[in-house]
LOTIBA-39624 format. One record per atom (N, C-alpha, C, CB): z, y, x; residue in one letter. Coordinates in pm, whole numbers, padded with zeros to 5 digits, always signed. Each point is the difference from the previous one (the first is absolute). Glycine has a CB too. Example, Ala and Ser with C-alpha at 12.3 -4.5 7.8 and 13.67 -1.06 7.14 Angstrom:
REM LOTIBA-39624
+00780-00569+01319A +00000+00119-00089A +00000+00120+00090A +00125-00117-00189A -00197+00222+00154S +00006+00119+00082S +00073+00109-00077S -00215-00063+00118S 
//
This chain:
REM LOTIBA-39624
+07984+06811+09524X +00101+00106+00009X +00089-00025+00121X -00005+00033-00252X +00001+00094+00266X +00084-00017+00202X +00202-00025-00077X -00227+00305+00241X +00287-00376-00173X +00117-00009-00042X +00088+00138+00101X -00042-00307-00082X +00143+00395+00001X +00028+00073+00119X +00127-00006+00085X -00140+00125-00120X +00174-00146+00214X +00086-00037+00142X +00093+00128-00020X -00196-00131+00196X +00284+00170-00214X +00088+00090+00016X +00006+00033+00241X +00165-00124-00348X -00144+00241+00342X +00030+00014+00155X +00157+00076+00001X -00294+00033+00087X +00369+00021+00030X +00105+00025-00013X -00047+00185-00030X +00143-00248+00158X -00055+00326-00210X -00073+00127-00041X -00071+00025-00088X +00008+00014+00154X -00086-00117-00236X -00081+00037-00060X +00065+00039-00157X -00166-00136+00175X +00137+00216-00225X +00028+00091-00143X -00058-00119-00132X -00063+00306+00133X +00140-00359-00189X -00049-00110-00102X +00053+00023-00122X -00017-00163+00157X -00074+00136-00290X +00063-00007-00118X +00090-00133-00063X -00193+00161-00016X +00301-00217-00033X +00043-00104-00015X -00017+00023-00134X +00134-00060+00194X -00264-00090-00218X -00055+00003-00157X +00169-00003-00105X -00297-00181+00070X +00386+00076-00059X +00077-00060-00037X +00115+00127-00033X -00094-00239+00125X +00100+00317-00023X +00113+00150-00047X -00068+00081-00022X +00171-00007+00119X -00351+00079-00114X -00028+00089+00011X +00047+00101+00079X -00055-00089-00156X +00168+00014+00299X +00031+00141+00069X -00101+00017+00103X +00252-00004-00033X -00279+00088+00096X -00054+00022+00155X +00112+00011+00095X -00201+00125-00076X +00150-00207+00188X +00111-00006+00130X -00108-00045+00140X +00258-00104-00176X -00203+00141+00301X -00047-00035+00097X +00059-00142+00037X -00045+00243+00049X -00031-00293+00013X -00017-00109+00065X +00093-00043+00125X -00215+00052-00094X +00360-00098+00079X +00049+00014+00104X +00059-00132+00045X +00020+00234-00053X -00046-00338-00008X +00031-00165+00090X -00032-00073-00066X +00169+00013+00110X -00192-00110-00061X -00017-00136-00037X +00099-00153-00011X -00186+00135+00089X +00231-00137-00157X +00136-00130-00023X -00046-00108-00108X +00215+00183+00034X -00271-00273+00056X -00002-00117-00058X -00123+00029-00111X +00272-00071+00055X -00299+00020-00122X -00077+00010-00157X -00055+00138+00005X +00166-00154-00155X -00063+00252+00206X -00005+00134-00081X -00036+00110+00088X +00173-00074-00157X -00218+00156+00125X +00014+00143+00020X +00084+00106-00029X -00157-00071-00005X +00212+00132+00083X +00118+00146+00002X -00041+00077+00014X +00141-00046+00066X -00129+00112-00201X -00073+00124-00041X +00162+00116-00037X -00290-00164-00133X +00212+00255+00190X +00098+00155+00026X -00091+00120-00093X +00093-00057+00310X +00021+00114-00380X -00095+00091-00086X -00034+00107+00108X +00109-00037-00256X -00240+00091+00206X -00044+00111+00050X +00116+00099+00062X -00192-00040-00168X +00260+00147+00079X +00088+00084-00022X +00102-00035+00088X -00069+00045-00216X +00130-00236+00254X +00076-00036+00041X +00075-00037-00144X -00034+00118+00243X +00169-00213-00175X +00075-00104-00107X +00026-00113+00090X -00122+00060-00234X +00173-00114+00144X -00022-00201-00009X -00097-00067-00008X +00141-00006-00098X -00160-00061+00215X -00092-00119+00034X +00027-00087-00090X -00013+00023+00224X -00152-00053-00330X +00034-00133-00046X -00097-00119+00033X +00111+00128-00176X -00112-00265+00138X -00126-00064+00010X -00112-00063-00131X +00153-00043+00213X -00235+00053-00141X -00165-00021-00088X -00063-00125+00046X -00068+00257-00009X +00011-00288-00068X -00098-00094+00036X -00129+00028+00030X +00121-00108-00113X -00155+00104+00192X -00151+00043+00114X -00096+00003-00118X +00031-00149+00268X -00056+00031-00383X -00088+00011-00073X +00006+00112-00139X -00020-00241+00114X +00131+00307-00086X -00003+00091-00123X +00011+00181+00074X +00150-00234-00193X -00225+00188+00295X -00018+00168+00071X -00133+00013+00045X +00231+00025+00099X -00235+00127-00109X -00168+00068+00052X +00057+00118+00072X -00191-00055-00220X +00068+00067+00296X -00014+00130+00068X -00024+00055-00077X -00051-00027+00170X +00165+00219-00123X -00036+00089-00132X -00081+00106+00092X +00234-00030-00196X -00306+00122+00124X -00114+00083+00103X +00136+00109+00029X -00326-00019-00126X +00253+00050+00246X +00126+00149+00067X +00023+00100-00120X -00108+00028+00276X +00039+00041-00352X +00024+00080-00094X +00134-00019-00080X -00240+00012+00004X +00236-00168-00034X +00151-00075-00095X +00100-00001+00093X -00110-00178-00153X +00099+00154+00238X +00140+00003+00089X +00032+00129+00052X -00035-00223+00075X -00053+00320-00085X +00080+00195+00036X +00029+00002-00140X -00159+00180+00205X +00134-00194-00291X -00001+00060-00161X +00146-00119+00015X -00333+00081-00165X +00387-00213+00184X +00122-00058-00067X +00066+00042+00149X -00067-00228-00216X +00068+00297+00288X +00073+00066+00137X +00038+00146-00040X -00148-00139+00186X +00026+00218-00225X +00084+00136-00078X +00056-00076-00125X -00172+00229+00066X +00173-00259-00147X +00091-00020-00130X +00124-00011+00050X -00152-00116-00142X +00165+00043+00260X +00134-00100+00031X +00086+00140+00068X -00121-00310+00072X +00020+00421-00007X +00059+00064+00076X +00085+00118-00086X -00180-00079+00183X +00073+00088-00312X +00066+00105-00062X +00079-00013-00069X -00131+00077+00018X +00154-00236-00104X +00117-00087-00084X +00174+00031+00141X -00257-00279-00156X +00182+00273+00272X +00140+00018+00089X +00048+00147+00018X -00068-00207+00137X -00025+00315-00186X +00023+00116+00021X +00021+00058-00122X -00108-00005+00193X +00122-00062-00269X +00080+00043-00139X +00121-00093+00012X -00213+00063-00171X +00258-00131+00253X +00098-00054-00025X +00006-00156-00058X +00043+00242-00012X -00139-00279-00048X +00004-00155-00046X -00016-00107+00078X -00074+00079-00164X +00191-00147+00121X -00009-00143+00058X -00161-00063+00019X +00249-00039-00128X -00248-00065+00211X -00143-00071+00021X +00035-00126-00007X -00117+00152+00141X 
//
């Protein structure tokens, strides 16, 4: 089994929150992950993320878009 490498950008599931977020640094141990929709950067551990296929990341990008167009917090 291929182990998988996170890149910067890339759209990942974090087993540990079940959230989806992009891929946006690397600090120490960890990975900084940004939700889709936008938010707060939090960190993950490289071994509890996967690549999610493009379909999951437009589908948790509209949710996020329309949760902001009704007005709800994210």
């Amino acid at each position: 089994m291929t182990v998988y490498k996170p890149r910067l950008g890339d759209t990942v599931e974090d087993a540990s929150t079940k959230k989806i977020g992009k891929v946006m640094g690397f600090e120490g141990p960890y990975v900084q992950l940004r939700p889709v929709g936008g938010g707060l950067e939090w960190d993950a551990q490289p071994g509890n993320l996967q690549l999610v296929a493009v379909a999951v990341a437009l589908s948790s990008a509209v949710a996020a878009a329309n949760a902001r167009s009704r007005g709800e917090q994210l």
